[in-house]
Phi, psi and omega in degrees: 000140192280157162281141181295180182262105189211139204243107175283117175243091170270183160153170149318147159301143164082342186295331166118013169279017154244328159327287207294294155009258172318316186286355186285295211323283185326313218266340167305302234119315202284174174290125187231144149248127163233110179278004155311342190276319168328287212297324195269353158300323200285344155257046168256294177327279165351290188276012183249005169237016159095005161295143165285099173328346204261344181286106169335277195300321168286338205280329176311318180282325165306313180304344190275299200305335195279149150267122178299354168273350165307333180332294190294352184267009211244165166237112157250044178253059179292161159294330212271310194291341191260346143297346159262344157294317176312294183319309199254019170282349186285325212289143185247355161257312150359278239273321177276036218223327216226026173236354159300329200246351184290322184298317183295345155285005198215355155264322181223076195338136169276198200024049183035034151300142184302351220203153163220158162242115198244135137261152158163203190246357171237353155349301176253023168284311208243278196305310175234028180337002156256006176325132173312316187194087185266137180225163200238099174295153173190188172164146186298157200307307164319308205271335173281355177254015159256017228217307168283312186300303162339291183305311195277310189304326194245014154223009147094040161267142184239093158250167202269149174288317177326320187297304187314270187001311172262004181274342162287312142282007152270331131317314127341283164311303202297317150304328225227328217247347178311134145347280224262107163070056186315172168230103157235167181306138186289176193276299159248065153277154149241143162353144150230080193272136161234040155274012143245354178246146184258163217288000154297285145346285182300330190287318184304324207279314181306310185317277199293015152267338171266315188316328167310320174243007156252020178248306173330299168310318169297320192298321208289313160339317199270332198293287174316000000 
């Protein structure tokens, strides 16, 4: 039995892997998960039923509950959800809770793509480690938290760029600094910095960084 086809995207918040994601995913074929979108369903749940993102045992009991096709029914890119997503993502029952449905998206893609693209942060760490091809986005701190400031400014939210800034790095520690599935680069990721590129740019840098060896998999797939 072939392995599935599968496009590892970690990276930093603000970084641009889940934009790049998605544009892997279109331009493949393939099937995109942004598995951030799991975690901020499970603090959507979480804070509507009056829970502290910080309670372990509800965010758990959320993580079992959810249904992942609710993604699409939700807007979760609130600032108060990817902060309570950051939170209870340090949870090592969260995380296993909510890693049973990444793998079955990334063995068997839905609507029978030859392929998946998983953006998060532990993906090719964790989730897949045997990913066809992973890549690790990142870019300074600065420039992503000026980059979200951007975002938040053109959707009529009114914040300090300093707050995004520190609100970025503090996501960061959290990230970085978790027991369970810190978040770093896999050992043969390749690299992304895009604090100089714009996302046209970053994408051409991704494609050919991914493409080799995920056109390979394919030959070998079609072969087999």
């Amino acid at each position: 039995m072939m392995n599935p086809v599968v496009i590892a995207v970690d990276g930093t918040a603000a970084s641009g892997k889940g934009t790049l994601a998605r544009r892997l995913a279109q331009d493949f074929g393939f099937a995109h998960l942004d598995s951030g979108s799991l975690y901020r369903l499970v603090a959507l749940k979480l804070l509507r039923s009056g829970h502290h993102p910080g309670d372990e045992q509800s965010a758990t009991k959320a993580a079992l509950a959810i249904d992942p096709s609710d993604a699409r029914r939700h807007d979760l890119r609130a600032d108060e959800l990817a902060e309570a997503a950051s939170i209870l993502a340090a949870f090592p029952r969260v995380r296993s809770a909510l890693l049973d449905y990444q793998r079955a998206f990334a063995a068997t893609p839905p609507a029978g793509a030859p392929g998946a693209v998983i953006d998060g942060r532990d993906i090719g760490t964790v989730v897949c480690p045997r990913a066809t091809a992973k890549l690790f986005v990142d870019a300074q701190q600065h420039v992503r938290a000026h980059r979200r400031w951007l975002e938040l400014e053109e959707s009529g939210r009114v914040v300090s760029e300093e707050a995004v800034l520190a609100d970025i790095c503090a996501r960061d520690q959290r990230d970085r600094l978790r027991e369970t599935a810190p978040l770093r680069p896999a050992a043969d990721a390749s690299l992304l910095d895009t604090s100089e590129l714009d996302i046209d740019a970053a994408f051409a840098a991704a494609l050919a960084l991914v493409s080799p060896r995920v056109e390979e998999a394919l030959r070998t797939c079609h072969r087999g």
